[in-house]
N, C-alpha and C positions, 0 to 999 in steps of 0.2 A: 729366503723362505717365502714363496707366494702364497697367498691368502687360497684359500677352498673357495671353488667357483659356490655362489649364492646370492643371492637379492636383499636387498636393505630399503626397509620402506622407512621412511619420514613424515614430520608432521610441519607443514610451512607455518610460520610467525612471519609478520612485518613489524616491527615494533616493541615485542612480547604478546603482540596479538594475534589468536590462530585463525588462521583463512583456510576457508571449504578447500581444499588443495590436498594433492597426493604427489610425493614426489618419488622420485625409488634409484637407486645406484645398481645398476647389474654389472656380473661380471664370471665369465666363465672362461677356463682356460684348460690346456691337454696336455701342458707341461711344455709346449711349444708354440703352439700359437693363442691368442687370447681373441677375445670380444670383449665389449665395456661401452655401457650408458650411463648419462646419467639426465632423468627425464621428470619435467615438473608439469603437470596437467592443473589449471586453473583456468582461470578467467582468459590466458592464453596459454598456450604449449611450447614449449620449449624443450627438444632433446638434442643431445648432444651425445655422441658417438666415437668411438674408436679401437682399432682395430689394427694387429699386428705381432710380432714375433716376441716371444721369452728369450731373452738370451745369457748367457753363463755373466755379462756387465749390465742387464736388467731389461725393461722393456723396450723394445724398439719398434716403434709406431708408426706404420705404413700410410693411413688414412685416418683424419679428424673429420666428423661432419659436424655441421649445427644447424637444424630445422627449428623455426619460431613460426607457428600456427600457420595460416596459408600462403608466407613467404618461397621462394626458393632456399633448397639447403645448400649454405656454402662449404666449403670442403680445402682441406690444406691435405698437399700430398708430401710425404717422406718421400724424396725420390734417390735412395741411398747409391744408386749409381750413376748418381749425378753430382752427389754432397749438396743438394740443394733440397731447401722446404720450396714449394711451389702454392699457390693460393689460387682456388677459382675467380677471386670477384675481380682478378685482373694485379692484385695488388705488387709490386718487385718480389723479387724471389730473393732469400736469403740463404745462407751458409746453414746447411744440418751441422751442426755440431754434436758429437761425443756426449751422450746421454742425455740427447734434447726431448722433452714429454709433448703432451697437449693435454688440453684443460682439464680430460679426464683418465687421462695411464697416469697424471700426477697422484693421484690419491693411492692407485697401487703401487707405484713403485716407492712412495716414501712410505706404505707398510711392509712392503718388503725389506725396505731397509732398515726399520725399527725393527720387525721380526727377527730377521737373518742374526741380530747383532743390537739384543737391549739393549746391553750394558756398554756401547760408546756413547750410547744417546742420551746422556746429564742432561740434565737441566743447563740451559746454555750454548749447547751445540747447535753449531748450526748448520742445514744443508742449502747450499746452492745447487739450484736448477733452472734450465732454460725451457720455457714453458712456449709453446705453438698454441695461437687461438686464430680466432677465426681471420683474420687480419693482419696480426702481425707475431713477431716473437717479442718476448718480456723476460728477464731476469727477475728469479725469486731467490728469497735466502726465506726458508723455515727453520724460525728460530723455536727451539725447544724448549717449554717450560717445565713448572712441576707435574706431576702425577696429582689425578686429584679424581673424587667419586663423584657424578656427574647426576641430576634425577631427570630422567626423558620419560615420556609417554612409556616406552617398553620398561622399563625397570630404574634402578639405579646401579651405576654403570662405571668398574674402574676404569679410569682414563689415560691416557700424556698429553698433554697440550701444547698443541705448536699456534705459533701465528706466522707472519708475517706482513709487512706493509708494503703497498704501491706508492711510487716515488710521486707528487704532486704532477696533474696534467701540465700546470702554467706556475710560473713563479707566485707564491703570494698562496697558492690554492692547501687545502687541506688534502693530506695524501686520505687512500681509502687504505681499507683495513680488512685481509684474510685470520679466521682461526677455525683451525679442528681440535674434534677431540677423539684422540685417536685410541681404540679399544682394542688388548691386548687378549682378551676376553671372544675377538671376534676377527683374531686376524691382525691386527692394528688397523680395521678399517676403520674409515670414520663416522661416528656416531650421532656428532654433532660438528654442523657447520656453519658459521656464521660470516655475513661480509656485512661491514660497513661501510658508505659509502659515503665521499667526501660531504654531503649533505647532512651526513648523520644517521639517516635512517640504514636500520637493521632489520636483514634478511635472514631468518635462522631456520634449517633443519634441522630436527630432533628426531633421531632412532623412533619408530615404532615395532618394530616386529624385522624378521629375518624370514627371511622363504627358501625353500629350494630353487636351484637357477632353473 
């Protein structure tokens, strides 16, 4: 079950502290092909994009871009008639693998897969997925927590909570840390998002309001 194309605005914390910042996740789709950002305007800009096919085994993502304020946008190509991901900044090309995301079809296609099918997703469960960023590929497992009511800028908000961890860069190092909270209320999109980062410091989005796409 695909989410209803719509906009998700946020409110940025660093800390538990809120910064002058707008963030917003879009996403529209035809029931066969999609579009999807997800775009943080502050003190610098950061968007991230992607774009490609619905398919009856889930999303399959053609193009990732990522533009950071007046950089160049780097870009990974799905090049499915190749079985290879490809990277513009030059980086080796790797094996497409059989239900591979990028930074941002990740957030739809594990609502779809909570939508499609609550009730395998306990507490406990967990999805592996193979994640495209701007660089390289990474293995994720989002691991499934409790349901729990959540209080964001936009309301208070039932939830499921997933995380998942990044393996340590170097022996010795402190891994970082993904979590959403994923709203059945909105799709299972995610309402709230948090990464911490082997340093410690926390980045969170918090739901503000919903838009039309």
């Amino acid at each position: 079950m695909w989410p209803g194309s719509k906009v998700l605005t946020y409110q940025l914390e660093v800390n538990s502290f809120p910064l002058p910042a707008r963030a917003e996740l879009r996403w529209r789709h035809d029931g066969a092909q999609y579009e999807a950002s997800l775009a943080l305007q502050s003190f610098i800009s950061v968007v991230r994009t992607s774009k490609g096919a619905i398919t009856p085994l889930g999303l399959e993502p053609l193009r990732y871009g990522e533009k950071i304020t007046a950089r160049s946008e780097t870009a990974v190509h799905f090049q499915r008639d190749k079985g290879i991901v490809s990277f513009s900044n030059n980086k080796p090309s790797v094996a497409l693998l059989a239900g591979m995301q990028d930074e941002v079809s990740v957030f739809f296609q594990v609502a779809a897969m909570l939508g499609g099918s609550p009730q395998q997703f306990v507490a406990g469960t967990e999805i592996p997925l193979q994640t495209a960023e701007s660089r390289a590929v990474r293995s994720m497992v989002f691991v499934v927590g409790k349901s729990e009511v959540v209080d964001l800028p936009g309301g208070r908000v039932p939830t499921v909570y997933l995380s998942h961890a990044e393996p340590p860069a170097y022996e010795g190092a402190k891994s970082s840390k993904g979590e959403i909270w994923a709203a059945p209320g909105l799709d299972y999109l995610p309402v709230h998002i948090r990464i911490t980062e082997p340093s410690g410091t926390t980045y969170d989005l918090r739901w503000s309001q919903t838009l039309a796409p």
